[in-house]
C-alpha positions as CSV (number, residue, x, y, z in Angstrom):
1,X,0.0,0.0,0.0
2,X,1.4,3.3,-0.9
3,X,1.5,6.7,0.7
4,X,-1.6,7.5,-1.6
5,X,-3.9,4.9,-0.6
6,X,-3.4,5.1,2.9
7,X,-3.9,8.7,2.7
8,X,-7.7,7.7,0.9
9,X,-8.3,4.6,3.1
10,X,-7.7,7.1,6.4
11,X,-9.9,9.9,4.8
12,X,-12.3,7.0,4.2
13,X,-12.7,5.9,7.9
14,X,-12.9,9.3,9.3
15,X,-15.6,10.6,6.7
16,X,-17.9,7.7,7.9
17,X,-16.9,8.7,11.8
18,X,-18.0,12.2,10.4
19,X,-21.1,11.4,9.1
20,X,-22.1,8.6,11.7
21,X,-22.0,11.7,14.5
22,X,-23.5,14.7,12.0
23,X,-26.2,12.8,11.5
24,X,-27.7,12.8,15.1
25,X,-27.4,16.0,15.2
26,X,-25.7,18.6,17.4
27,X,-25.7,17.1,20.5
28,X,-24.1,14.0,20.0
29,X,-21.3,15.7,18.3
30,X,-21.0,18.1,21.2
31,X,-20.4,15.0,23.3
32,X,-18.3,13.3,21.1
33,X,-16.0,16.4,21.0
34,X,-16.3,16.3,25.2
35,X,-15.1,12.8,25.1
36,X,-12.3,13.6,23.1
37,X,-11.4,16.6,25.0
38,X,-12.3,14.1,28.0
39,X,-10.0,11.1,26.9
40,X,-7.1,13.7,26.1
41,X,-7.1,15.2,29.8
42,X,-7.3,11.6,31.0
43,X,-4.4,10.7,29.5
44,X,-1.9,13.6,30.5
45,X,-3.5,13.3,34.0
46,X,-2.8,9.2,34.4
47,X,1.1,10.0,32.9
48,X,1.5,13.1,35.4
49,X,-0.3,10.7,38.0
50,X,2.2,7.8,37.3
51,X,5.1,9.8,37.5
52,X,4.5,11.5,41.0
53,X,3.0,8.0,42.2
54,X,6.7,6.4,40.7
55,X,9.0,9.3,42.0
56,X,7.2,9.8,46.1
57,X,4.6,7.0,46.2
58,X,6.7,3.7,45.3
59,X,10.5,5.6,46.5
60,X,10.4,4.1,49.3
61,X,8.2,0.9,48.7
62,X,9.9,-2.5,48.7
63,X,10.3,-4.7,45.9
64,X,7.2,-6.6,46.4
65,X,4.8,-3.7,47.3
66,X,5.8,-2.6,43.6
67,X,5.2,-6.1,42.4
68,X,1.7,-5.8,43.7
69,X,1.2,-2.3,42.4
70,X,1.6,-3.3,39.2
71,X,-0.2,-6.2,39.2
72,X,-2.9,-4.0,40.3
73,X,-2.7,-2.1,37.2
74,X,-1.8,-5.1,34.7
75,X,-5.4,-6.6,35.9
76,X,-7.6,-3.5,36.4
77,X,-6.2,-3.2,32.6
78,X,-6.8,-6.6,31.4
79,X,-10.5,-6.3,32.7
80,X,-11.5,-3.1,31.4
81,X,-9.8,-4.3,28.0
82,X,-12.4,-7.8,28.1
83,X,-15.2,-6.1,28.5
84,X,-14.0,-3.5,25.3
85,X,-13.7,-6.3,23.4
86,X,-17.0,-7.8,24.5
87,X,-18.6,-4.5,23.3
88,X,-16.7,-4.3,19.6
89,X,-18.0,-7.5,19.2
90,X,-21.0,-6.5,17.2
91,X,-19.1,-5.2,14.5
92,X,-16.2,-6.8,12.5
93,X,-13.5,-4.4,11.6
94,X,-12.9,-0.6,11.5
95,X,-12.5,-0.8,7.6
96,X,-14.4,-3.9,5.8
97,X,-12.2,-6.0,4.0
98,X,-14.6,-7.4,1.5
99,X,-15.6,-3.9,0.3
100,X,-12.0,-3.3,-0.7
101,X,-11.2,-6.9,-2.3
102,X,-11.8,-5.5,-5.7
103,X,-10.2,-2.5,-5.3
104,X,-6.3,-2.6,-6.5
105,X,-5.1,-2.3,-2.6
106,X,-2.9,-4.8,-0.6
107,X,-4.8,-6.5,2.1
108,X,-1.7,-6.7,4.3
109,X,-1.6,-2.9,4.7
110,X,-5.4,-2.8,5.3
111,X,-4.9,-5.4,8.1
112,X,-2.3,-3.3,9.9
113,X,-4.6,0.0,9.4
114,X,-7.6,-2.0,11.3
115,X,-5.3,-3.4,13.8
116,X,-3.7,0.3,15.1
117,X,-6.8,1.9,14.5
118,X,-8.8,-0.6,16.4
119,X,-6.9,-0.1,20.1
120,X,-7.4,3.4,19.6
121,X,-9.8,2.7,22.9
122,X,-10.4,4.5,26.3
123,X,-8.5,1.7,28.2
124,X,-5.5,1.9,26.2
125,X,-5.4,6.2,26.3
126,X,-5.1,6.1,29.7
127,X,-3.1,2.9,31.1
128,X,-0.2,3.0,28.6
129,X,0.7,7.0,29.9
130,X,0.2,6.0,33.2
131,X,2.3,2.9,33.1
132,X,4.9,5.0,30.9
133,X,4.7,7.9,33.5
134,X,5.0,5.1,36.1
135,X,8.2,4.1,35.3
136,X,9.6,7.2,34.5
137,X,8.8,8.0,38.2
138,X,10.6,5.2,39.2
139,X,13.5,5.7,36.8
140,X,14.1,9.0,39.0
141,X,14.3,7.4,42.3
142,X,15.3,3.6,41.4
143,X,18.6,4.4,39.0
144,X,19.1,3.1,35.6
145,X,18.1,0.1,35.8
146,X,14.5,1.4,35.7
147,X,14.8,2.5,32.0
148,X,14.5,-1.5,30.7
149,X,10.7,-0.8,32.1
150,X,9.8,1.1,29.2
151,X,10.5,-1.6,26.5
152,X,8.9,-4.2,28.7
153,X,5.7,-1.7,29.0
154,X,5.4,-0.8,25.3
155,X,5.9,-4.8,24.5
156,X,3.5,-5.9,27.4
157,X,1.1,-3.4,25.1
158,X,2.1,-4.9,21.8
159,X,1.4,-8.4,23.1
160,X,-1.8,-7.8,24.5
161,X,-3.2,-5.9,21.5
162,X,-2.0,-8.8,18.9
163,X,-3.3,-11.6,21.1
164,X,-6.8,-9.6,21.3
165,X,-7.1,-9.0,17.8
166,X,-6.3,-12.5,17.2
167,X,-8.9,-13.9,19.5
168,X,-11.7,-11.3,18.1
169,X,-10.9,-12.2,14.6
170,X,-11.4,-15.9,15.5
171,X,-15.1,-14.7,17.6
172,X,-16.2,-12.9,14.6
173,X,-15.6,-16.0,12.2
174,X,-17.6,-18.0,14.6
175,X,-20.3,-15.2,14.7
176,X,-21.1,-15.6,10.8
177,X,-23.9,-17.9,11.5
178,X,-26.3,-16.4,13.7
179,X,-27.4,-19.3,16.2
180,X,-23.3,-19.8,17.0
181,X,-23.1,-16.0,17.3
182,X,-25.4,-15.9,20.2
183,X,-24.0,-18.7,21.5
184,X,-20.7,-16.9,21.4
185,X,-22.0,-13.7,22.8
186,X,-22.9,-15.5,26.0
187,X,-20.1,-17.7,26.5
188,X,-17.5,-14.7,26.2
189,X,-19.9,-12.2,28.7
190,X,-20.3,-14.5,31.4
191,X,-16.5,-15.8,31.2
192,X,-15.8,-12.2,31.6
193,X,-18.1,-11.4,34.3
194,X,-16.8,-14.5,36.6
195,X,-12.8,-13.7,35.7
196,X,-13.9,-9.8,37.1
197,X,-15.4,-11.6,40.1
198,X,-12.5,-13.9,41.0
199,X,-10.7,-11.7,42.7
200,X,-14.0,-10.2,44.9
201,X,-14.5,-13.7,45.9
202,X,-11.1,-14.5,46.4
203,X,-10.2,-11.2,49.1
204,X,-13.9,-10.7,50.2
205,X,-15.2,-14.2,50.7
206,X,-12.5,-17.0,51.4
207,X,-10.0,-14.7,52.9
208,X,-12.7,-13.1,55.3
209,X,-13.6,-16.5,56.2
210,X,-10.0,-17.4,57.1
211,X,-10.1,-14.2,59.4
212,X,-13.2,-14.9,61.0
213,X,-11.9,-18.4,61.3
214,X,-8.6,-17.2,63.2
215,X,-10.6,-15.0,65.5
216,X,-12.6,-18.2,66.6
217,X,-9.6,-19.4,67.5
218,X,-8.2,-16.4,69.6
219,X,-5.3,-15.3,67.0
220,X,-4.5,-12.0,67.6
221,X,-6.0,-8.9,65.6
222,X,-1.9,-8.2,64.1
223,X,-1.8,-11.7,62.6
224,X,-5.5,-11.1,61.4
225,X,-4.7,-7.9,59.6
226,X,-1.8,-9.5,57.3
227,X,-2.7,-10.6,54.0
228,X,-1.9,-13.7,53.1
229,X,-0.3,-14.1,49.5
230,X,0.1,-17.4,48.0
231,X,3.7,-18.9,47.4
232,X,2.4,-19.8,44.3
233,X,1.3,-16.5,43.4
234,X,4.5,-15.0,43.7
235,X,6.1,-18.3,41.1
236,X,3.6,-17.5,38.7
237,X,5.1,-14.6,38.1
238,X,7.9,-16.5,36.5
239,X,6.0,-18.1,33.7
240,X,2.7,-16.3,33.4
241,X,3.2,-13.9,30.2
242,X,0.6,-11.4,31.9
243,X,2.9,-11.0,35.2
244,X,6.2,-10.6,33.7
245,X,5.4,-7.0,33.4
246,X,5.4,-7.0,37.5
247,X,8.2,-9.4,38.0
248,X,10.4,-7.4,36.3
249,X,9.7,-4.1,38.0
250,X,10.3,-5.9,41.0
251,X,13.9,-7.0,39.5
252,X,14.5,-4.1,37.8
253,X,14.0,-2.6,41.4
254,X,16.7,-5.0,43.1
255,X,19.2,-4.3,40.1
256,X,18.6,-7.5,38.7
257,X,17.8,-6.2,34.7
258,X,18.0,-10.1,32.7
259,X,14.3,-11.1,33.5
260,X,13.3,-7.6,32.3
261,X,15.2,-8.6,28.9
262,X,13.7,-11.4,29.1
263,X,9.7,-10.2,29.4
264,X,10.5,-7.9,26.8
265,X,11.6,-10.0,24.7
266,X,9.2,-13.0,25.2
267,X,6.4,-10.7,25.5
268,X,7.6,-9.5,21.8
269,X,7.9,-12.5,20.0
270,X,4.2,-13.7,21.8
271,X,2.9,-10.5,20.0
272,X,4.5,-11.2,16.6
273,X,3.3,-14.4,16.9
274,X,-0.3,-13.5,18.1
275,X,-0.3,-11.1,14.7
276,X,1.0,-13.4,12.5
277,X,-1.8,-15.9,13.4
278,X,-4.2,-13.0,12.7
279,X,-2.8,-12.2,9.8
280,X,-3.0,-15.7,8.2
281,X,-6.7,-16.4,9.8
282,X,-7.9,-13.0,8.6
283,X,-6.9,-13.7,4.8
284,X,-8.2,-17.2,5.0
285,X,-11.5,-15.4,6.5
286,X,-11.7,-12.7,3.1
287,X,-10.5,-14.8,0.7
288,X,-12.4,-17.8,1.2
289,X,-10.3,-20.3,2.3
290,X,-12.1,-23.7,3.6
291,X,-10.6,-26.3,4.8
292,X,-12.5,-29.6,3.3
293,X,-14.4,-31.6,5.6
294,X,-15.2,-35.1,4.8
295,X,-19.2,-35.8,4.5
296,X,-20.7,-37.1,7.2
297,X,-22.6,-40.8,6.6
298,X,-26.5,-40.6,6.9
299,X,-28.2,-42.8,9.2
300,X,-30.6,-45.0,7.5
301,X,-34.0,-43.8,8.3
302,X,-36.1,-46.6,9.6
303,X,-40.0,-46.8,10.5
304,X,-41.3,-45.7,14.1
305,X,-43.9,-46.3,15.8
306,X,-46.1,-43.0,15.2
307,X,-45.6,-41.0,18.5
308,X,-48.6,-39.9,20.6
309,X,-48.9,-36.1,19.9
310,X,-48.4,-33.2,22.4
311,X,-49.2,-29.8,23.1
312,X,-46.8,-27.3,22.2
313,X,-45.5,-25.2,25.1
314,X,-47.2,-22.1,23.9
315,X,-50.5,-24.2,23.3
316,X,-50.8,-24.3,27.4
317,X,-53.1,-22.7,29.4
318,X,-52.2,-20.2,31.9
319,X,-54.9,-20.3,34.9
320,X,-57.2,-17.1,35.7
321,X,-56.5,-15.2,32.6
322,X,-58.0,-15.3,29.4
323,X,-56.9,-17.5,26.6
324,X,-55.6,-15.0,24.3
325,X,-53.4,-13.0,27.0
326,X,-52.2,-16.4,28.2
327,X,-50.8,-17.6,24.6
328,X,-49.4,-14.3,24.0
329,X,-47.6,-14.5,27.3
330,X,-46.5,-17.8,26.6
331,X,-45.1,-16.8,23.5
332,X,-42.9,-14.0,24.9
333,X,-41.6,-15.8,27.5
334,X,-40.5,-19.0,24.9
335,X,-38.7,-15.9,23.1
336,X,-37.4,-14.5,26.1
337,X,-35.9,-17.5,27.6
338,X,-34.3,-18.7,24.2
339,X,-32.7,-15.3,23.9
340,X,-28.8,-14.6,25.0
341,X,-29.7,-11.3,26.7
342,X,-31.6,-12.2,29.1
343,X,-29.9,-15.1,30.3
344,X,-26.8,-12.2,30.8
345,X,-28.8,-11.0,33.2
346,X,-30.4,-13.9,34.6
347,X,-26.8,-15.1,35.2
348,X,-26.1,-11.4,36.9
349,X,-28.6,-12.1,39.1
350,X,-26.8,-15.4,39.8
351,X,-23.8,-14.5,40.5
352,X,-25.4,-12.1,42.8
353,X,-26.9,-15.3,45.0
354,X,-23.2,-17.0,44.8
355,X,-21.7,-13.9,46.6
356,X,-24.6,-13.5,49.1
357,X,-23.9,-17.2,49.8
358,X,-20.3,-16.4,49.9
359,X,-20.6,-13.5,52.3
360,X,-22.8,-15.2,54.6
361,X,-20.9,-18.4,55.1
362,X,-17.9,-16.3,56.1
363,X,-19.7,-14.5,59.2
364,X,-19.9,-11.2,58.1
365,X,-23.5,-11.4,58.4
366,X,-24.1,-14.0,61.1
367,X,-23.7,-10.9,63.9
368,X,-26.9,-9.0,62.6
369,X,-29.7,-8.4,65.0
370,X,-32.5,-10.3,64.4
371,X,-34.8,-8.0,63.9
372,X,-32.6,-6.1,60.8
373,X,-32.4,-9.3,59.1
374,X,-36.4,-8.1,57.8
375,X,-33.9,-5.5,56.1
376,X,-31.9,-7.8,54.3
377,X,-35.4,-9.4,52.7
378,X,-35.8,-6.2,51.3
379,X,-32.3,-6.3,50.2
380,X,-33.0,-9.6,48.0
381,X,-35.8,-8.2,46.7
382,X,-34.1,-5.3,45.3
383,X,-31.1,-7.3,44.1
384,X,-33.8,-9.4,42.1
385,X,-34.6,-6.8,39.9
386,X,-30.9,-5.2,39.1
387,X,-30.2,-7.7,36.0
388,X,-33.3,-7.0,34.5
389,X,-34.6,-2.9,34.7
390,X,-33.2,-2.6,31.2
391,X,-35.6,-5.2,30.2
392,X,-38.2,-4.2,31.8
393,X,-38.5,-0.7,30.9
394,X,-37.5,-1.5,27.0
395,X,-40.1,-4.4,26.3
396,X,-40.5,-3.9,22.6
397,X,-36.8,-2.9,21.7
398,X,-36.4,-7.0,22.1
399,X,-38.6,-7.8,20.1
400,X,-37.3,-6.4,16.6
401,X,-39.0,-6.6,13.4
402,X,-41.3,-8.9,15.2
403,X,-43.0,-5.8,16.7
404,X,-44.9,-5.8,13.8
405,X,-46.8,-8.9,14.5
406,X,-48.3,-7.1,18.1
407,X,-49.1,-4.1,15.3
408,X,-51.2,-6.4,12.9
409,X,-52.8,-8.2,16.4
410,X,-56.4,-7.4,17.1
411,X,-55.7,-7.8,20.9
412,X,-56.6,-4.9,22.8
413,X,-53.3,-3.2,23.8
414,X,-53.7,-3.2,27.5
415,X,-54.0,-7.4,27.3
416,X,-50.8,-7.0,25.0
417,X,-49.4,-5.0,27.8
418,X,-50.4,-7.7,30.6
419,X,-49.1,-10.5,28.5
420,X,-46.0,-9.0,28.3
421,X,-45.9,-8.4,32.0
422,X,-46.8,-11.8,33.0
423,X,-43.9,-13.1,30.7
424,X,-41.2,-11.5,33.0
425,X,-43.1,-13.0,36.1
426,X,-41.4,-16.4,36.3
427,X,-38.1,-15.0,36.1
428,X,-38.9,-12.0,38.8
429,X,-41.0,-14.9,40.9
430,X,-38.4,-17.6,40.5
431,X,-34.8,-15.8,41.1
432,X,-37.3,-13.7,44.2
433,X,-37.8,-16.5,45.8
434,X,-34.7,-18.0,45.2
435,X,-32.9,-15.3,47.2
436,X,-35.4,-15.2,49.7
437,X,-35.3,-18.7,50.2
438,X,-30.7,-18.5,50.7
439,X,-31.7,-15.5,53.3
440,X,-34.3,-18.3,55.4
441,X,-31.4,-21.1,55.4
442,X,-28.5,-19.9,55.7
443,X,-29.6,-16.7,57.8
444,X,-32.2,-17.9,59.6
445,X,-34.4,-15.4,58.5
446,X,-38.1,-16.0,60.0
447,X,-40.8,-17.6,58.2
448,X,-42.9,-14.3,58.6
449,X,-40.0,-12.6,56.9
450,X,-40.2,-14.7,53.8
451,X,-43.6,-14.3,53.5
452,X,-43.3,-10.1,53.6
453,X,-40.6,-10.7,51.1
454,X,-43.2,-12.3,48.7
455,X,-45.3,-9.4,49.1
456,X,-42.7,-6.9,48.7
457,X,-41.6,-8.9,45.3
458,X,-44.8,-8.7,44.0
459,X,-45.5,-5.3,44.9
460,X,-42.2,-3.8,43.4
461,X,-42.7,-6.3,39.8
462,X,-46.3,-4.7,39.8
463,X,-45.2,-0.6,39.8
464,X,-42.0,-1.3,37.9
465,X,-44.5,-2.7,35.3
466,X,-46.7,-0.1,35.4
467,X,-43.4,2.1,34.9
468,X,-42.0,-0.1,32.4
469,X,-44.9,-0.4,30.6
470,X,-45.2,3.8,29.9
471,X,-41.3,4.5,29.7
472,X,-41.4,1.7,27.2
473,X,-43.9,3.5,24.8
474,X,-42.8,6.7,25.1
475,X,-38.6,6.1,24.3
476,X,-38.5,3.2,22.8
477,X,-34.9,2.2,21.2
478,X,-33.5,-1.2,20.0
479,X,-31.8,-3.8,21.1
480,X,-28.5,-5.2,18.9
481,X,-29.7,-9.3,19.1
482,X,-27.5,-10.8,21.0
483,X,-26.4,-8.1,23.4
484,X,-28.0,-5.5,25.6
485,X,-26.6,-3.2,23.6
486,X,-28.9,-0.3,22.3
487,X,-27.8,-0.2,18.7
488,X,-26.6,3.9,18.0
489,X,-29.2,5.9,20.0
490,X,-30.0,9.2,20.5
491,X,-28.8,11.6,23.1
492,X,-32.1,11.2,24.8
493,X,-32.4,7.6,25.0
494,X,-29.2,7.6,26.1
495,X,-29.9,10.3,29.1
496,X,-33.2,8.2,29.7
497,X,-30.9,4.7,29.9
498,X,-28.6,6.7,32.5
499,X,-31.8,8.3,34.4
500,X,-33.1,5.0,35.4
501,X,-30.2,3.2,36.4
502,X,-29.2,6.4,38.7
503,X,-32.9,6.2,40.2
504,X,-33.2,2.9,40.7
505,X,-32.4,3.0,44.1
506,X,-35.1,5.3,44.6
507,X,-37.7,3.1,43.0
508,X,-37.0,0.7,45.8
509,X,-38.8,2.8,49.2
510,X,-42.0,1.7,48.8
511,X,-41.2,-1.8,50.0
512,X,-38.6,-0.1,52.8
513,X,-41.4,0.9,54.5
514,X,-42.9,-2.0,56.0
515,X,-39.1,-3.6,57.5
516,X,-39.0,0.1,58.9
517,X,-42.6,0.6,60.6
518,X,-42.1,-3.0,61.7
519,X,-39.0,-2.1,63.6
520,X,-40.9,1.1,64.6
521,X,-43.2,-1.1,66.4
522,X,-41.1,-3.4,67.8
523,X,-38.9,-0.5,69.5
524,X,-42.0,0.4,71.2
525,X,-42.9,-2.4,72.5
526,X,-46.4,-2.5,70.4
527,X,-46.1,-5.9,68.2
528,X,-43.3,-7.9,66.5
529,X,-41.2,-6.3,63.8
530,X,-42.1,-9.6,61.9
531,X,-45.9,-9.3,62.0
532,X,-46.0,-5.6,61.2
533,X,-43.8,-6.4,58.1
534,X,-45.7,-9.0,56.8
535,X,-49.2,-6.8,57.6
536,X,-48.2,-3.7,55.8
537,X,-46.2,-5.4,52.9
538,X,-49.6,-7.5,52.3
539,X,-51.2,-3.8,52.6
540,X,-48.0,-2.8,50.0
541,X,-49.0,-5.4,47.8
542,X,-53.1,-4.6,47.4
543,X,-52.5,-1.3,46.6
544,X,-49.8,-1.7,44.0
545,X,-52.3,-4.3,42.6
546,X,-55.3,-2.3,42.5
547,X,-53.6,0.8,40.6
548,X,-51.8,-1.6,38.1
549,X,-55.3,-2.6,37.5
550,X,-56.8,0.9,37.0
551,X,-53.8,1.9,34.6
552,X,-53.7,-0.8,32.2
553,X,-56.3,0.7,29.7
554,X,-54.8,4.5,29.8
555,X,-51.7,2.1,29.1
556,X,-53.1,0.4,26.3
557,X,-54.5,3.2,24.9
558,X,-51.0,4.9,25.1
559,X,-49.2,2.6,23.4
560,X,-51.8,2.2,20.6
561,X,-51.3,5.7,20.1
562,X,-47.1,5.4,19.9
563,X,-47.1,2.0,18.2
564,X,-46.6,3.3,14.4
565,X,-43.5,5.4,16.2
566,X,-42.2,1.9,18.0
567,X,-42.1,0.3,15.0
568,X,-40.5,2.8,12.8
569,X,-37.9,2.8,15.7
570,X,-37.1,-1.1,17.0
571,X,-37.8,-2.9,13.6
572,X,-35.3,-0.4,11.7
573,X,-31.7,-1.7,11.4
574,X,-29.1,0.7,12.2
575,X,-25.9,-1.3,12.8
């Protein structure tokens, strides 16, 4: 490629960055220029940072304090960088080969141009000047030696960056065929999500429980306080690629300079080889390239016994609703439970029982009062809608271009509105009552408490439906399948998105009321903080019934009013 077509193929990629921001309209490119402006200041205030952290924080720290500093930094790094990755998933390269495969350009300096240009990311502006600024800190105070950090940094980089692009290359490949794509989509989120929790379980969880078990048996609160680090930990260092960054700051800082020639060096070839692979898997990719697979042999069909027929799933019945609100509901929660978003957040909600378990087995809950455990009901109630608010107040950006089938119903819309409602009950009910139920065994929580946790969960799913069902007429936006992520929307949906996760917290006092009249009551003497929770959360629950009963036709009626906009808006692909 000469200077000539890079020049066009550059002007190419930032004409369509031009026109993908001019066409929302002012305020979107006013906050892509405050990101820019935003990123920029980052990054000169993380390489200042690093400096005065390397030249008065770490000029006095031992060897090993600096080992764990910058494995700090290595895996804050490598975390944010996953979940980057995760989100560039849903498009394949900055500039599309197979628009340019007729046009007389080398695909070799394409490939490089989409590999620079692609790390261009937030992670990467601000963690390469603060690890550069971080060793130039600790070249000031350390010596000489310190300056090998800089070509073990940049390679640590280039190693990294390779690998990725390597590894999202191979995901996209995998992604061409839609079923494996949302197959892929899940695997790669919740690998991320338990590699970010590791090292929460690992410091919060089985450490604590190592304290608590030391204080059982009267070791002293100095002992307590030390961490333990594993001896293994510290070996791993040795043979890990991702830790020979640290290793070799902690050599570097005992004068010791071969195994940071050594990291450098390994961690280049790793990222020449990590390329390379790229390279070749990228041009088998564009140009076709498949290797032959042998055909499989048929089985020989042979006569059965006719098989006694069933109902479908959807062809059920669901008790004390009609029939047509009952088959929709069925079929939206078939789609729901077949699709890779939700169970994302399903398996949020999961993880969030694991640590709950975690926590509680290691003590730091077993010295609550009694009588505040009604608190932590409420707790598990509000935990059991986190994974899903998104969902709930964006029902029809899920469903796509099939949108239009609710448009060509003749259901009224408040029974379309109820179906969908009921379809995100056994998901509420079940993960509920799944919490609930870890709170009853494992903290003893008293049967009343369960039972005003019931009331509280079906109180909150009733008014975050009501809610849900008018924010999710009035912005609707959709939904990239596969993801949760909105695909390009305007600056309002965006502000709207951010509104509601900011005031979730305060969509959660109604049920905080009962727990606190309850221990009201019980301060004074009057009744049990129990009974008065279970009482007024049964009161809770009434009322929230009764006026998500009243609203369901000025709901209905709303949303046959917006649902020409909906559908102009979730069924038109904007990728």
């Amino acid at each position: 490629m000469n200077w000539t077509q890079l020049k066009t193929v550059l002007w190419l990629r930032w004409r369509l960055t031009y026109n993908q921001f001019s066409r929302k309209g002012v305020l979107n490119t006013v906050l892509a220029i405050f990101a820019i402006v935003f990123g920029i200041s980052a990054a000169a205030g993380a390489g200042i940072g690093g400096i005065f952290g390397g030249a008065l924080g770490l000029s006095k720290a031992p060897p090993q304090i600096t080992m764990y500093i910058w494995d700090a930094i290595v895996g804050v790094f490598l975390f944010i960088w996953l979940i980057g990755v995760l989100a560039e998933l849903q498009r394949s390269e900055t500039i599309d080969l197979a628009r340019l495969l007729h046009l007389p350009v080398t695909l070799q300096g394409v490939f490089f141009i989409n590999y620079i240009v692609s790390h261009l990311a937030m992670s990467i502006i601000i963690v390469v000047p603060l690890m550069l600024g971080l060793s130039l800190g600790l070249l000031f105070v350390k010596g000489w030696p310190m300056l090998f950090m800089f070509p073990l940094v940049l390679s640590f980089i280039f190693m990294v960056t390779a690998w990725t692009y390597c590894l999202r290359g191979w995901l996209i490949t995998l992604m061409v065929n839609p079923r494996r794509r949302r197959n892929v989509l899940v695997i790669v989120t919740l690998s991320i999500v338990l590699l970010g929790q590791a090292p929460n379980l690992y410091f919060n969880v089985y450490l604590r429980h190592q304290g608590y078990q030391r204080h059982r048996h009267g070791v002293s609160k100095a002992t307590r306080s030390q961490i333990p680090v594993p001896e293994g930990f510290v070996t791993a260092h040795n043979y890990v690629p991702f830790l020979w960054l640290p290793n070799g700051a902690m050599e570097l800082q005992q004068g010791d300079i071969l195994p940071a020639a050594l990291g450098s060096l390994g961690a280049l070839l790793l990222g020449a080889l990590g390329l390379g692979r790229a390279y070749r898997s990228t041009m088998r990719f564009y140009t076709g390239y498949e290797k032959a697979k042998a055909p499989r042999a048929q089985p020989v069909a042979t006569a059965k016994a006719p098989a006694i027929a069933r109902k479908s799933f959807v062809e059920k019945r669901v008790p004390y609703f009609p029939e047509d609100v009952g088959a929709l509901a069925l079929a939206f929660f078939r789609s729901m439970s077949r699709a890779p978003e939700i169970r994302i957040s399903l398996f949020t909600n999961f993880l969030v029982i694991i640590i709950l378990c975690g926590v509680i087995f290691s003590g730091s809950l077993k010295s609550v009062p009694a009588r505040f455990q009604l608190m932590a009901a409420t707790g598990a109630v509000a935990f059991t809608f986190f994974g899903l608010i998104q969902i709930m107040f964006n029902q029809f950006g899920f469903d796509r271009e099939g949108f239009r089938s609710l448009v060509l119903s003749p259901m009224r819309r408040r029974d379309v509105l109820l179906a969908k409602n009921l379809s995100f009950a056994p998901f509420i009910f079940g993960l509920g009552f799944l919490l609930l139920l870890v709170l009853v065994i494992l903290l003893k929580l008293p049967v009343l408490g369960l039972v005003a946790g019931l009331f509280q969960l079906g109180a909150m799913f009733l008014l975050l439906s009501m809610a849900g069902n008018f924010i999710s007429a009035l912005v609707p936006y959709r939904i990239s399948a596969g993801s949760l992520k909105p695909t390009k929307p305007p600056a309002k949906v965006v502000f709207l998105i951010m509104l509601t996760q900011m005031l979730f917290p305060l969509t959660m006092m109604p049920i905080a009321i009962p727990p606190l009249l309850g221990l009201a009551a019980e301060s004074f003497d009057i009744l049990p903080a129990s009974l008065v929770d279970a009482c007024f959360s049964l009161v809770l629950f009434g009322l929230a019934l009764f006026f998500y009963h009243l609203s369901l036709d000025a709901q209905g009626d709303f949303l046959e009013n917006r649902e020409q906009q909906i559908l102009l808006v979730v069924s038109q692909e904007n990728e």
